[in-house]
C-alpha positions in Angstrom: 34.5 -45.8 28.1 33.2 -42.8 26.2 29.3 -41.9 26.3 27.9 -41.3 22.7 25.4 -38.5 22.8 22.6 -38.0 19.7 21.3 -34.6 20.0 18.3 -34.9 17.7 16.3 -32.2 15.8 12.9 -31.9 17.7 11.0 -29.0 16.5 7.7 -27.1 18.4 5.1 -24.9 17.1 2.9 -22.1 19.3 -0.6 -21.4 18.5 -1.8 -17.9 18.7 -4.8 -16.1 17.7 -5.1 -12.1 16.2 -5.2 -10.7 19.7 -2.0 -12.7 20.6 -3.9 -15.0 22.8 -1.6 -18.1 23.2 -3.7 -21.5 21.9 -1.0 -24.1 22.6 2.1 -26.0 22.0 2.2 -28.4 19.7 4.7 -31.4 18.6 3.2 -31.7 15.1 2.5 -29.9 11.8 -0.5 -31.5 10.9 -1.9 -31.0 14.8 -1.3 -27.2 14.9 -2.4 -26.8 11.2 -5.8 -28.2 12.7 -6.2 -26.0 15.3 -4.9 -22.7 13.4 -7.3 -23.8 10.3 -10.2 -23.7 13.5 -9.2 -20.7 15.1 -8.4 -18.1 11.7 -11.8 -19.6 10.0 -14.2 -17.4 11.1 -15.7 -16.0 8.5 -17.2 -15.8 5.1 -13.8 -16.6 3.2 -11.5 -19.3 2.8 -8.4 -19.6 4.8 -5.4 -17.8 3.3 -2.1 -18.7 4.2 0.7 -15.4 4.2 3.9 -17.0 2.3 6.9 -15.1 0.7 5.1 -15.0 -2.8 2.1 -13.8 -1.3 -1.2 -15.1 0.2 -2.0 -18.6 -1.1 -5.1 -21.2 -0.1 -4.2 -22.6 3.1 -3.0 -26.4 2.7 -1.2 -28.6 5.6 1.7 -29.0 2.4 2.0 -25.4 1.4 2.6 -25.1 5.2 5.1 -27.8 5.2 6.5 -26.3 2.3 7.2 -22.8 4.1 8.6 -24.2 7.2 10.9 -26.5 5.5 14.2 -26.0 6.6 13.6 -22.7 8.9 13.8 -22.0 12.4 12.1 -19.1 14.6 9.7 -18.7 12.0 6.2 -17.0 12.2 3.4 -18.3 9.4 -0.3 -16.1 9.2 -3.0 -17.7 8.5 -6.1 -15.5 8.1 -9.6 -15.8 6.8 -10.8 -12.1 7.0 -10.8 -10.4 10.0 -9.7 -13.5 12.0 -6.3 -15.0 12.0 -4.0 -17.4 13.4 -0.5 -17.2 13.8 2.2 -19.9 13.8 5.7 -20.0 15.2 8.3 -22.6 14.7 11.0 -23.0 17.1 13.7 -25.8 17.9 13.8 -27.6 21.1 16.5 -26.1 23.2 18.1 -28.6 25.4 
Protein backbone atom coordinates (compact mmCIF):
# COMPACT_ATOMS: atom_id res chain seq x y z
CA UNK A 1 0.00 0.00 0.00
CA UNK A 2 1.28 3.36 -1.21
CA UNK A 3 0.89 6.56 1.20
CA UNK A 4 -0.62 9.56 -0.82
CA UNK A 5 0.99 12.72 0.38
CA UNK A 6 -0.82 16.45 -0.36
CA UNK A 7 1.74 19.05 0.06
CA UNK A 8 -0.44 22.13 0.27
CA UNK A 9 0.36 25.79 -0.43
CA UNK A 10 0.46 27.53 3.10
CA UNK A 11 1.77 30.94 2.92
CA UNK A 12 3.31 33.38 6.01
CA UNK A 13 3.72 37.05 6.23
CA UNK A 14 6.42 38.94 8.70
CA UNK A 15 5.63 42.25 10.26
CA UNK A 16 8.30 44.82 10.44
CA UNK A 17 8.42 48.28 11.30
CA UNK A 18 11.00 51.35 9.55
CA UNK A 19 13.75 50.44 11.99
CA UNK A 20 13.47 46.68 10.97
CA UNK A 21 12.02 45.83 14.35
CA UNK A 22 10.21 42.37 13.74
CA UNK A 23 6.18 42.80 14.72
CA UNK A 24 5.11 39.21 14.04
CA UNK A 25 4.18 36.28 12.06
CA UNK A 26 1.13 35.98 10.73
CA UNK A 27 -1.10 33.19 8.88
CA UNK A 28 -3.46 35.80 7.26
CA UNK A 29 -3.63 38.75 4.88
CA UNK A 30 -6.32 40.53 6.42
CA UNK A 31 -4.52 39.95 10.06
CA UNK A 32 -1.08 41.41 9.09
CA UNK A 33 -2.76 44.21 6.93
CA UNK A 34 -4.26 45.17 10.47
CA UNK A 35 -1.38 45.34 12.20
CA UNK A 36 0.94 47.02 9.34
CA UNK A 37 -2.19 49.64 8.78
CA UNK A 38 -1.47 50.25 12.95
CA UNK A 39 2.10 50.40 12.96
CA UNK A 40 2.98 52.72 9.38
CA UNK A 41 -0.13 55.16 10.57
CA UNK A 42 1.51 57.54 12.47
CA UNK A 43 1.09 60.49 11.17
CA UNK A 44 -0.77 63.33 9.56
CA UNK A 45 -1.33 61.32 6.10
CA UNK A 46 -3.07 58.53 4.84
CA UNK A 47 -1.48 55.13 4.48
CA UNK A 48 0.15 54.68 1.11
CA UNK A 49 0.81 51.37 -0.11
CA UNK A 50 4.41 51.08 -2.55
CA UNK A 51 3.21 48.85 -5.68
CA UNK A 52 4.87 48.47 -9.09
CA UNK A 53 2.87 51.39 -10.62
CA UNK A 54 3.69 53.51 -7.82
CA UNK A 55 2.25 54.46 -4.41
CA UNK A 56 -1.52 53.87 -4.22
CA UNK A 57 -4.17 54.30 -0.96
CA UNK A 58 -3.53 51.40 1.10
CA UNK A 59 -6.56 48.88 0.79
CA UNK A 60 -6.59 45.05 2.28
CA UNK A 61 -7.52 44.23 -1.92
CA UNK A 62 -4.86 46.35 -3.51
CA UNK A 63 -2.65 44.22 -1.07
CA UNK A 64 -4.17 41.12 -2.19
CA UNK A 65 -3.87 42.20 -5.52
CA UNK A 66 0.11 42.70 -5.29
CA UNK A 67 0.80 39.50 -3.53
CA UNK A 68 -1.25 37.50 -5.85
CA UNK A 69 0.67 34.85 -7.14
CA UNK A 70 4.28 35.86 -5.74
CA UNK A 71 6.54 34.40 -3.37
CA UNK A 72 9.57 36.09 -1.16
CA UNK A 73 7.90 39.27 -1.64
CA UNK A 74 8.46 42.54 0.36
CA UNK A 75 5.17 45.23 0.30
CA UNK A 76 5.84 49.07 1.98
CA UNK A 77 3.39 50.61 3.50
CA UNK A 78 4.17 54.10 4.76
CA UNK A 79 2.25 57.10 6.05
CA UNK A 80 5.09 59.68 6.21
CA UNK A 81 7.92 59.14 8.17
CA UNK A 82 6.61 55.82 9.55
CA UNK A 83 6.28 52.63 7.70
CA UNK A 84 5.62 49.11 7.79
CA UNK A 85 6.97 46.48 5.88
CA UNK A 86 5.54 43.18 4.58
CA UNK A 87 7.12 39.92 3.55
CA UNK A 88 5.53 36.98 1.96
CA UNK A 89 7.13 33.71 2.17
CA UNK A 90 5.93 29.95 1.59
CA UNK A 91 5.91 27.49 4.30
CA UNK A 92 8.92 25.31 3.91
CA UNK A 93 8.32 21.84 5.00
Amino acid sequence: MQSVWFVTKIYIYSLFDGDGTFHGVYSSLASVYRDAVKVANRGRSSVKLLTDDGWKDSSLTTLRNVLYGKCDVSVLLRCGAHQARIIKTKLKE
